[in-house]
PyMOL Python script that loads the backbone (N, CA, C, O; Angstrom):
from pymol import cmd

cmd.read_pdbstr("""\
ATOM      1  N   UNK A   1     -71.154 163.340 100.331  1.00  0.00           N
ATOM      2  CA  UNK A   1     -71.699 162.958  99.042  1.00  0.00           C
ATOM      3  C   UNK A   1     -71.866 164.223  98.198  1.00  0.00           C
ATOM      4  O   UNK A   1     -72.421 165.278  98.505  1.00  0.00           O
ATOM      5  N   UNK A   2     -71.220 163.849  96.996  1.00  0.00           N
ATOM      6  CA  UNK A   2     -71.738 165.547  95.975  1.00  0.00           C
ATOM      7  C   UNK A   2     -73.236 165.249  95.256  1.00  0.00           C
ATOM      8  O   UNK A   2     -73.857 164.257  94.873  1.00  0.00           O
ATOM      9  N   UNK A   3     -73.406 166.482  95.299  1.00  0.00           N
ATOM     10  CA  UNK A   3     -74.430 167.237  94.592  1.00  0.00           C
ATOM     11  C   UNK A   3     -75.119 166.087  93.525  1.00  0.00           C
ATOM     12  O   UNK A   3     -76.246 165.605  93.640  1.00  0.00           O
ATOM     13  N   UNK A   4     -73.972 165.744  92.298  1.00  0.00           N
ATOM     14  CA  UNK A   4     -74.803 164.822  91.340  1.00  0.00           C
ATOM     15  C   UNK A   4     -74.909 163.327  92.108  1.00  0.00           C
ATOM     16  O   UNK A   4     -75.928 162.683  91.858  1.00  0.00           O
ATOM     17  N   UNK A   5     -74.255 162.932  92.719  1.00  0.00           N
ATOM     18  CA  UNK A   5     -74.056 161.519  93.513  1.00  0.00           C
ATOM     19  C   UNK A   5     -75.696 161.238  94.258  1.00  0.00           C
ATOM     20  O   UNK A   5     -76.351 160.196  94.247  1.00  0.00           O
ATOM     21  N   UNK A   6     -76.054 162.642  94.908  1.00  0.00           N
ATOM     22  CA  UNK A   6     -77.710 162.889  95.877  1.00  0.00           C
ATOM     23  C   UNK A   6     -78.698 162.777  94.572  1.00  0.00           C
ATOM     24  O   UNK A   6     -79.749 162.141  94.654  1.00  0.00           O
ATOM     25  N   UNK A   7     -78.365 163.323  93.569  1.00  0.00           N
ATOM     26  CA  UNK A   7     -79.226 163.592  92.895  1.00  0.00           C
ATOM     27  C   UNK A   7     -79.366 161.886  91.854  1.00  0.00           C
ATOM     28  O   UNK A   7     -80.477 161.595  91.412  1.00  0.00           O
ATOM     29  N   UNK A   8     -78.679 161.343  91.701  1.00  0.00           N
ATOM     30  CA  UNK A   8     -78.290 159.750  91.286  1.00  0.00           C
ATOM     31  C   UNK A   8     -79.162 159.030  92.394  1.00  0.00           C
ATOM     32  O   UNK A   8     -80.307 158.593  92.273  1.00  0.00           O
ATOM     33  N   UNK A   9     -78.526 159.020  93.249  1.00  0.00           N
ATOM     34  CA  UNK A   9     -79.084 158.394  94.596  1.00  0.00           C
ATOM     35  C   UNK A   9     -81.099 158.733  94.667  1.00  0.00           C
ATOM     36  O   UNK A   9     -81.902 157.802  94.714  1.00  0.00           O
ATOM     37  N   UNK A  10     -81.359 159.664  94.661  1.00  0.00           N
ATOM     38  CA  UNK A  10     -82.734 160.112  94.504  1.00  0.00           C
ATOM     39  C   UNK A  10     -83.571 159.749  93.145  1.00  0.00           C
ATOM     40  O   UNK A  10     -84.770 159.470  93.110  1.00  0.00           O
ATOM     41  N   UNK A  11     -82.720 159.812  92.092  1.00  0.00           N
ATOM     42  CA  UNK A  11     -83.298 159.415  90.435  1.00  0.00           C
ATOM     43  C   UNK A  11     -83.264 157.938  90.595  1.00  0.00           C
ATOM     44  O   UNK A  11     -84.297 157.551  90.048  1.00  0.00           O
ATOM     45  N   UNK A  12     -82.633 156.934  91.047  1.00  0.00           N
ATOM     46  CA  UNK A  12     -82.202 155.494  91.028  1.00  0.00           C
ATOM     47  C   UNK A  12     -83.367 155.251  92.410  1.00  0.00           C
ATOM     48  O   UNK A  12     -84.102 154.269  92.511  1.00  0.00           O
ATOM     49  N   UNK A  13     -83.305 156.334  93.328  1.00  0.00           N
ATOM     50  CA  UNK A  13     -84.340 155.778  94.376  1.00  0.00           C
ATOM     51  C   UNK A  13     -85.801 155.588  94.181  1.00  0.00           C
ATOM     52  O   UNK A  13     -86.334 154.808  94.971  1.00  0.00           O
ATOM     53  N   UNK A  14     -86.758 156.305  93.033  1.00  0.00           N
ATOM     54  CA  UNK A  14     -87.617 157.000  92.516  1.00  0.00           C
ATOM     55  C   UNK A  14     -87.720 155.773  91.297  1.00  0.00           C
ATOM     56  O   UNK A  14     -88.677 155.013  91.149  1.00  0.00           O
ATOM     57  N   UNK A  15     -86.998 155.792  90.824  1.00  0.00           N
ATOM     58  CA  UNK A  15     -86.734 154.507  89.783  1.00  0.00           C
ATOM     59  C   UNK A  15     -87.193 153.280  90.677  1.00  0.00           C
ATOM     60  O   UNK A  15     -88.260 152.736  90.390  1.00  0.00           O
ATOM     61  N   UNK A  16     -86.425 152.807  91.772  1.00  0.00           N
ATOM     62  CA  UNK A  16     -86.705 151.692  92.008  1.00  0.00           C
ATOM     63  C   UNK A  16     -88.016 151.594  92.975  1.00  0.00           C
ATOM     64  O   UNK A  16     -88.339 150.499  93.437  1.00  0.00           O
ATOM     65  N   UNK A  17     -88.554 152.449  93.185  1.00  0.00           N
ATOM     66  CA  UNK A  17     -90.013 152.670  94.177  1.00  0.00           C
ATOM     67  C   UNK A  17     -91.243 152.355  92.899  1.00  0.00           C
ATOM     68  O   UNK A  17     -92.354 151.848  93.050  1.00  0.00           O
ATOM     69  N   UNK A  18     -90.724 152.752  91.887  1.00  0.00           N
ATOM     70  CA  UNK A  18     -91.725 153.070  90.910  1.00  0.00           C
ATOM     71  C   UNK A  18     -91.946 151.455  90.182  1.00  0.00           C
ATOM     72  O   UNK A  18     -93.019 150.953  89.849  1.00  0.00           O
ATOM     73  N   UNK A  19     -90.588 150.862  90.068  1.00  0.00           N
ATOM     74  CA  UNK A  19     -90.626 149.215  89.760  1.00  0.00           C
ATOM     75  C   UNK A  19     -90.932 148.250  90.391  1.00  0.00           C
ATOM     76  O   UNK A  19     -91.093 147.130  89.906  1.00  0.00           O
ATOM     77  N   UNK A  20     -91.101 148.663  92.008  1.00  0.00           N
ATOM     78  CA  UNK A  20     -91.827 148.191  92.565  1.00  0.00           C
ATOM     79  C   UNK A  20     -93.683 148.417  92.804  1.00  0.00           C
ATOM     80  O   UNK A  20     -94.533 147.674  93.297  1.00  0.00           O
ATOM     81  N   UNK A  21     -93.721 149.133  92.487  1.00  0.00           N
ATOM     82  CA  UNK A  21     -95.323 149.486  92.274  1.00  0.00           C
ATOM     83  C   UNK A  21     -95.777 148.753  90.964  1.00  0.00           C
ATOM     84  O   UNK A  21     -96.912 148.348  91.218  1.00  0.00           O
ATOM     85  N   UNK A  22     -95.375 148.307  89.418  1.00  0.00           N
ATOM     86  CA  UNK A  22     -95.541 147.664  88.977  1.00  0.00           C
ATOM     87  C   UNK A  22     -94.935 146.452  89.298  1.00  0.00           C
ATOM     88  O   UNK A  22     -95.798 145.742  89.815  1.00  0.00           O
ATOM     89  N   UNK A  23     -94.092 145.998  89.252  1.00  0.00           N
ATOM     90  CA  UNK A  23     -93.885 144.514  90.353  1.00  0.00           C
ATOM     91  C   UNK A  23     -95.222 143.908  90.457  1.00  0.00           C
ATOM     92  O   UNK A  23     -95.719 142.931  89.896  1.00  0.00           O
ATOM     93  N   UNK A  24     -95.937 145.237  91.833  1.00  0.00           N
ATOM     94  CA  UNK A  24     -96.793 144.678  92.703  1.00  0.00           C
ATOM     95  C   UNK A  24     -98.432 144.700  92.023  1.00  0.00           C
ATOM     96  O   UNK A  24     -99.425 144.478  92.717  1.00  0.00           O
ATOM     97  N   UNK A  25     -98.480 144.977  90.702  1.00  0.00           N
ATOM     98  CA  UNK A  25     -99.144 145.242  89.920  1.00  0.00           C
ATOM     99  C   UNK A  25     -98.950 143.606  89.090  1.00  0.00           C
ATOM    100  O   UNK A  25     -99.855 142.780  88.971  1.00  0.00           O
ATOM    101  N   UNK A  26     -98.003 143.504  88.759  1.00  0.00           N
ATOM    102  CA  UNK A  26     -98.256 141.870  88.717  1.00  0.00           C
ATOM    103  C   UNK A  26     -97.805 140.949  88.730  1.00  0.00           C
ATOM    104  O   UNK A  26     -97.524 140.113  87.871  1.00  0.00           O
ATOM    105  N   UNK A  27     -97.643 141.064  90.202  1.00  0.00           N
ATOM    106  CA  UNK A  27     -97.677 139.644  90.976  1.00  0.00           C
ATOM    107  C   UNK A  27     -99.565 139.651  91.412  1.00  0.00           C
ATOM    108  O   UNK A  27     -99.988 138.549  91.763  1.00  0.00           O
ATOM    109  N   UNK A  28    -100.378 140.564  91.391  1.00  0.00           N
ATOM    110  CA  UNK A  28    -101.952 140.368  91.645  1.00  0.00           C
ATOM    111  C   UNK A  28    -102.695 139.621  90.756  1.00  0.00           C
ATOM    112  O   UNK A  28    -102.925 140.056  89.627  1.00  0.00           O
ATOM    113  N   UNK A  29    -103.251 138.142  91.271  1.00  0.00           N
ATOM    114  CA  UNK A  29    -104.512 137.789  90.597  1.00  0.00           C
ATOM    115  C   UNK A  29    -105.462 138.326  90.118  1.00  0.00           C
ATOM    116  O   UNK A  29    -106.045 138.162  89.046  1.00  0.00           O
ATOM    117  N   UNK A  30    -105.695 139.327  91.375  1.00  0.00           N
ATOM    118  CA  UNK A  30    -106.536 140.454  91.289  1.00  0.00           C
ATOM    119  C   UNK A  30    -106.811 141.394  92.190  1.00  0.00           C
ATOM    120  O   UNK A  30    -107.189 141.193  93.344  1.00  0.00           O
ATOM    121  N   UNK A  31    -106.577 142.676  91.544  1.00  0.00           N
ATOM    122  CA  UNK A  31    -106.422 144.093  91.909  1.00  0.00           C
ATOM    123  C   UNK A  31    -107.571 144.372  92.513  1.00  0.00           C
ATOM    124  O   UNK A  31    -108.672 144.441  91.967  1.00  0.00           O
ATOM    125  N   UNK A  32    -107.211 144.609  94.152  1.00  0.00           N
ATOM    126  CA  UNK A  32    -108.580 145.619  95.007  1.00  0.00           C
ATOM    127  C   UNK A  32    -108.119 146.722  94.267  1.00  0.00           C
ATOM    128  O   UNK A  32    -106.944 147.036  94.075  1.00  0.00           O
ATOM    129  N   UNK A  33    -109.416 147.442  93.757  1.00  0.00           N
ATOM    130  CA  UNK A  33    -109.459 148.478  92.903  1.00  0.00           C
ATOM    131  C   UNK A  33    -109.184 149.729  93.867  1.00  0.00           C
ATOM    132  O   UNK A  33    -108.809 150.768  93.323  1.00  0.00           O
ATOM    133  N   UNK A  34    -109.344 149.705  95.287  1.00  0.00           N
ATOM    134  CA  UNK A  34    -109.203 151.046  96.415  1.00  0.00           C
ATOM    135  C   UNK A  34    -107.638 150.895  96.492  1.00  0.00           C
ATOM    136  O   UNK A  34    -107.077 151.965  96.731  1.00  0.00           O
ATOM    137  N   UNK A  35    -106.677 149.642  96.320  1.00  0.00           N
ATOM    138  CA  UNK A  35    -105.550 149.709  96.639  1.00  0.00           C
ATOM    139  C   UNK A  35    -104.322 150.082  95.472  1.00  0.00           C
ATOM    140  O   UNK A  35    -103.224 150.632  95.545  1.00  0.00           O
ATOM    141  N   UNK A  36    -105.319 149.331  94.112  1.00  0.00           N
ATOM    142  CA  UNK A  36    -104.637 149.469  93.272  1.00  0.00           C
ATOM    143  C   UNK A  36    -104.600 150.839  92.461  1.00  0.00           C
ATOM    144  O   UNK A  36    -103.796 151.102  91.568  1.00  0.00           O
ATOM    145  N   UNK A  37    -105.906 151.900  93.070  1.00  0.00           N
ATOM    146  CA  UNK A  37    -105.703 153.593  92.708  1.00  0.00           C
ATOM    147  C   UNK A  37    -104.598 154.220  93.633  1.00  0.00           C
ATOM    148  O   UNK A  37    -103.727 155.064  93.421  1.00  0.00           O
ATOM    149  N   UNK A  38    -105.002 153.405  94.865  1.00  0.00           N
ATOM    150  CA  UNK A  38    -103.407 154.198  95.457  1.00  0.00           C
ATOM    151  C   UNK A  38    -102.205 154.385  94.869  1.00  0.00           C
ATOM    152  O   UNK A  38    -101.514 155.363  94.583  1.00  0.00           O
ATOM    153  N   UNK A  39    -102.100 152.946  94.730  1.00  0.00           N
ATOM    154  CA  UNK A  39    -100.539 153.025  93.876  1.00  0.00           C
ATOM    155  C   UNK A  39    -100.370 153.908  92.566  1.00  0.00           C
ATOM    156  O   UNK A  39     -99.427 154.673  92.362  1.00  0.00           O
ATOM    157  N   UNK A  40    -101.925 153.570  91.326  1.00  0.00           N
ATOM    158  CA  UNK A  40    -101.470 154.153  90.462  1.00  0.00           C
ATOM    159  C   UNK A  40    -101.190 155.763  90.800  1.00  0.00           C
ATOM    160  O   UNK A  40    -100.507 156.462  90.051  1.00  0.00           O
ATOM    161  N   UNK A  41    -101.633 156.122  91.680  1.00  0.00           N
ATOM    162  CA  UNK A  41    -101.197 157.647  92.077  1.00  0.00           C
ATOM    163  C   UNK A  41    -100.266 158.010  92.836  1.00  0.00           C
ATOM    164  O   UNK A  41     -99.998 159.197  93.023  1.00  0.00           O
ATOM    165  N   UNK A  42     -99.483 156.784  93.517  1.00  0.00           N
ATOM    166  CA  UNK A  42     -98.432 157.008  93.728  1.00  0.00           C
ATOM    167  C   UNK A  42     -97.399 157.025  92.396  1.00  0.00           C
ATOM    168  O   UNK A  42     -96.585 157.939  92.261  1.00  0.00           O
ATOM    169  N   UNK A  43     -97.487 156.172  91.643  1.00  0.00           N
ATOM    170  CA  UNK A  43     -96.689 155.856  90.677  1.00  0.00           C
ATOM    171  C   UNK A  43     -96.453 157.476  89.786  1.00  0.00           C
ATOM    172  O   UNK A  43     -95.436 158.100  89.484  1.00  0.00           O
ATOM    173  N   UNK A  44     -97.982 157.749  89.565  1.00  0.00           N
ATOM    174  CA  UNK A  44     -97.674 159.467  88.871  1.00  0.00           C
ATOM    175  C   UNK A  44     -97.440 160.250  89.719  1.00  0.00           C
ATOM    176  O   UNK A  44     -97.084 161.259  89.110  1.00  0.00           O
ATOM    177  N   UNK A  45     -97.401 160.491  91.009  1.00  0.00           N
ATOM    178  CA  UNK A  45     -96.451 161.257  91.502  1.00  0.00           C
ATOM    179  C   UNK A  45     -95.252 160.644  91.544  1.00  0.00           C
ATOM    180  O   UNK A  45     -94.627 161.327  92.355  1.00  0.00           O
ATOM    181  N   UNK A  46     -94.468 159.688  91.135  1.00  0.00           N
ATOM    182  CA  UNK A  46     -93.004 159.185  90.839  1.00  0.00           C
ATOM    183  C   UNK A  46     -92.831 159.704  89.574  1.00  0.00           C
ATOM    184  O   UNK A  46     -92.078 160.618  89.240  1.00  0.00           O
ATOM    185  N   UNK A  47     -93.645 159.000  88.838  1.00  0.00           N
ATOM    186  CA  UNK A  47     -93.346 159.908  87.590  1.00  0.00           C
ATOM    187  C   UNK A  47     -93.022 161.211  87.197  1.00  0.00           C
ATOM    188  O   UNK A  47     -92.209 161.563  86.342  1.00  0.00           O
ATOM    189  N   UNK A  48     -93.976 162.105  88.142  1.00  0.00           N
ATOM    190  CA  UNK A  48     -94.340 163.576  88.012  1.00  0.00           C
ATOM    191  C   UNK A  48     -92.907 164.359  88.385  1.00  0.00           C
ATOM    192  O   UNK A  48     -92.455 165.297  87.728  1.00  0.00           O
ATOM    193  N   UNK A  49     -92.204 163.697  89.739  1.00  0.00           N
ATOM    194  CA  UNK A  49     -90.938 163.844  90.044  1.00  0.00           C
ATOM    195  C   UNK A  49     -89.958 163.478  89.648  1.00  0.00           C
ATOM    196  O   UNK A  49     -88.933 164.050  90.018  1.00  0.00           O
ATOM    197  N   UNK A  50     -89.905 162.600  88.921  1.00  0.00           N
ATOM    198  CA  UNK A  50     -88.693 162.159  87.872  1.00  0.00           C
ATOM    199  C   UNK A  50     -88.830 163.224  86.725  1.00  0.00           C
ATOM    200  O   UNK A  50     -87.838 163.909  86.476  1.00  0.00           O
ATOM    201  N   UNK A  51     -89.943 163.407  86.036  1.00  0.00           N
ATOM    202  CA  UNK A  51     -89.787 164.036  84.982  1.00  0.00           C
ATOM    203  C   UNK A  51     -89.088 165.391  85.402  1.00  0.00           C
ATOM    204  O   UNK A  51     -87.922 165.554  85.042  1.00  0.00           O
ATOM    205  N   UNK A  52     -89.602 166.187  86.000  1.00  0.00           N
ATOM    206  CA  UNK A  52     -88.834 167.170  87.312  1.00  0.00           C
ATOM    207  C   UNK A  52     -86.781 167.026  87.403  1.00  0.00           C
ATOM    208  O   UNK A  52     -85.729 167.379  86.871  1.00  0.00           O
ATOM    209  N   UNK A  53     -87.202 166.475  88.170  1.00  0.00           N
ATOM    210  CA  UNK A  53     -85.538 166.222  87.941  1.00  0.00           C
ATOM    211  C   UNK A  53     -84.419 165.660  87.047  1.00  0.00           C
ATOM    212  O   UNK A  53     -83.198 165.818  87.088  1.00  0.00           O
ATOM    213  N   UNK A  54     -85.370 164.820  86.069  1.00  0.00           N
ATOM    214  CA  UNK A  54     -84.897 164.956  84.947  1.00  0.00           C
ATOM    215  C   UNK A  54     -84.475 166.017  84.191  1.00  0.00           C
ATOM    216  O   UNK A  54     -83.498 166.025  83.442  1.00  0.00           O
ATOM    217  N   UNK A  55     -85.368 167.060  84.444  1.00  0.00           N
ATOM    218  CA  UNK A  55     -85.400 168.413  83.273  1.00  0.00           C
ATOM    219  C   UNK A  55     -84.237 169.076  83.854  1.00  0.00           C
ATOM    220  O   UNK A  55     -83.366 169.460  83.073  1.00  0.00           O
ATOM    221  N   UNK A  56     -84.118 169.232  84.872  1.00  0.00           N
ATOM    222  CA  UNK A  56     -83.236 169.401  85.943  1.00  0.00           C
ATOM    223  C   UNK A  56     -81.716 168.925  85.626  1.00  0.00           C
ATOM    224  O   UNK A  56     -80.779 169.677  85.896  1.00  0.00           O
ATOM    225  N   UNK A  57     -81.544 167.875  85.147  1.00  0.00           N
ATOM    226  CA  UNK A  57     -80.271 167.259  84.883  1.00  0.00           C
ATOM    227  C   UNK A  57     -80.295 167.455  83.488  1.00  0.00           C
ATOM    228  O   UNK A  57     -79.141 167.558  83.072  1.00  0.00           O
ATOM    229  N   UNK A  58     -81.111 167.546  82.626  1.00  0.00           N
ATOM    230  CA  UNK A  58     -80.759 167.596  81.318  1.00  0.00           C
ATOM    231  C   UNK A  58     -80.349 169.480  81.213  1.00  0.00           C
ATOM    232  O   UNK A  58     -79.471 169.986  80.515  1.00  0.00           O
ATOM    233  N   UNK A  59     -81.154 170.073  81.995  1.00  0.00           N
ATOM    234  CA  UNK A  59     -80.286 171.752  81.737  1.00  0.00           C
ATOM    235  C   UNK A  59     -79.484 172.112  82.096  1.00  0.00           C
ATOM    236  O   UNK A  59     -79.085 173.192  81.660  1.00  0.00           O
ATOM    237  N   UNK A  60     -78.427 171.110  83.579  1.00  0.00           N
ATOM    238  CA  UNK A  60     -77.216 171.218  83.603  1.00  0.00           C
ATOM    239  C   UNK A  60     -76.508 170.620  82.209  1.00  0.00           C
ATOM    240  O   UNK A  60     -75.636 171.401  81.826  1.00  0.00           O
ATOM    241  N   UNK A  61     -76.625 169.631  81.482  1.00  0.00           N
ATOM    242  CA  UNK A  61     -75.957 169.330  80.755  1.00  0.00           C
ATOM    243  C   UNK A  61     -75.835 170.100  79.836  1.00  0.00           C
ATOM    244  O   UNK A  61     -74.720 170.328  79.365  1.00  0.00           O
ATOM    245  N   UNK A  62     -76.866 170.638  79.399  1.00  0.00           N
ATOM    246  CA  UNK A  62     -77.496 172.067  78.390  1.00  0.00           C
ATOM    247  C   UNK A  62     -75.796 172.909  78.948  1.00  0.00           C
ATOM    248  O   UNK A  62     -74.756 172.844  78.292  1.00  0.00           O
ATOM    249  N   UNK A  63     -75.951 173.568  80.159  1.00  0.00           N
ATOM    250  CA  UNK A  63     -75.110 174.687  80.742  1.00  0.00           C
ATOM    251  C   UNK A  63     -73.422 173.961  80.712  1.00  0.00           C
ATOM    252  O   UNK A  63     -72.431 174.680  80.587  1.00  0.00           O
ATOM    253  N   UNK A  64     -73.351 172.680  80.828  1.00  0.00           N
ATOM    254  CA  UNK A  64     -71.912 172.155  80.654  1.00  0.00           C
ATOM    255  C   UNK A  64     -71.411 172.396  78.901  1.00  0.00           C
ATOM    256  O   UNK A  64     -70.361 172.801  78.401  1.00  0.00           O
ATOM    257  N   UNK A  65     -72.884 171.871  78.239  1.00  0.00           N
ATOM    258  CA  UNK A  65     -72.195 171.686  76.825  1.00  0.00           C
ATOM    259  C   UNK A  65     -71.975 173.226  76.454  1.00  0.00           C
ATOM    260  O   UNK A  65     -71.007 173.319  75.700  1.00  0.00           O
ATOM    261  N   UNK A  66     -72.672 174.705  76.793  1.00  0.00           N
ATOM    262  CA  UNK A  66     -72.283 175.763  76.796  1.00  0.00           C
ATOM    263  C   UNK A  66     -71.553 176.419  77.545  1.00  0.00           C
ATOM    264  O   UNK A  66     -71.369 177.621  77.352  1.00  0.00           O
ATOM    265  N   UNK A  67     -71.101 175.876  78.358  1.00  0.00           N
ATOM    266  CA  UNK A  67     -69.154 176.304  78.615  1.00  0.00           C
ATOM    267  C   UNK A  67     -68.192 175.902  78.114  1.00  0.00           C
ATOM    268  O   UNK A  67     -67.147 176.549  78.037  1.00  0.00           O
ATOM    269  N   UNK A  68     -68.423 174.336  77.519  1.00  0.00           N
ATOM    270  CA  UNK A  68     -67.393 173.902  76.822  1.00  0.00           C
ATOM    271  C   UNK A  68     -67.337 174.474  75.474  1.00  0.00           C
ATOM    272  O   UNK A  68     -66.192 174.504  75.021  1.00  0.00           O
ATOM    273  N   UNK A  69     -68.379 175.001  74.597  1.00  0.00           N
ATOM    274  CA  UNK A  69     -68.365 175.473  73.606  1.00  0.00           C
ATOM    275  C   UNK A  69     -67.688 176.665  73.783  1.00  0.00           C
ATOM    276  O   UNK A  69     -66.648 176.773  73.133  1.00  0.00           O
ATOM    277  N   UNK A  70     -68.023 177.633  74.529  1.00  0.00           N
ATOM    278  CA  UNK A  70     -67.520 178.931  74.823  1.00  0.00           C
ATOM    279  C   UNK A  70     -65.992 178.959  75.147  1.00  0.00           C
ATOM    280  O   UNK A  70     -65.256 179.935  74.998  1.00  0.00           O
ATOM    281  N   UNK A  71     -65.674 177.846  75.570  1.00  0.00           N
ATOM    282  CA  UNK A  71     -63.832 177.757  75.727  1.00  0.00           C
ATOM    283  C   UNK A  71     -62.879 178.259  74.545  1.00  0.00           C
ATOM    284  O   UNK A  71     -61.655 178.191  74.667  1.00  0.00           O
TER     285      UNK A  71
END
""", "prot")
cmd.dss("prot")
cmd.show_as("cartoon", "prot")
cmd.util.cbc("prot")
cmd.orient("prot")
């Protein structure tokens, strides 16, 4: 598997962990408040790591669109 394929695979994995935490947010009548802080802190650490590797993929693109310019 290349490099961007892991990194797809991990952004799409992170994505779908995170849609499941709201999912499970409501399908609840009602939220145990000890279970439902878990998640929301799982969810911002999904977040916290997406934004991460986001920045990550947007400064390769940064470094592609400045080689192609430089051609």
């Amino acid at each position: 598997m290349t490099k961007e394929a892991e990194k797809e695979n991990k952004i799409s994995g992170s994505l779908g962990k995170l849609e499941q935490i709201v999912a499970w947010f409501e399908q609840q009548e009602e939220v145990d408040v000890e279970l439902g802080l878990l998640k929301v802190k799982e969810g911002a650490a999904l977040i916290k790591e997406l934004k991460e590797k986001l920045k990550k993929v947007e400064n390769e693109f940064e470094e592609i669109k400045k080689d192609l310019g430089e051609e």
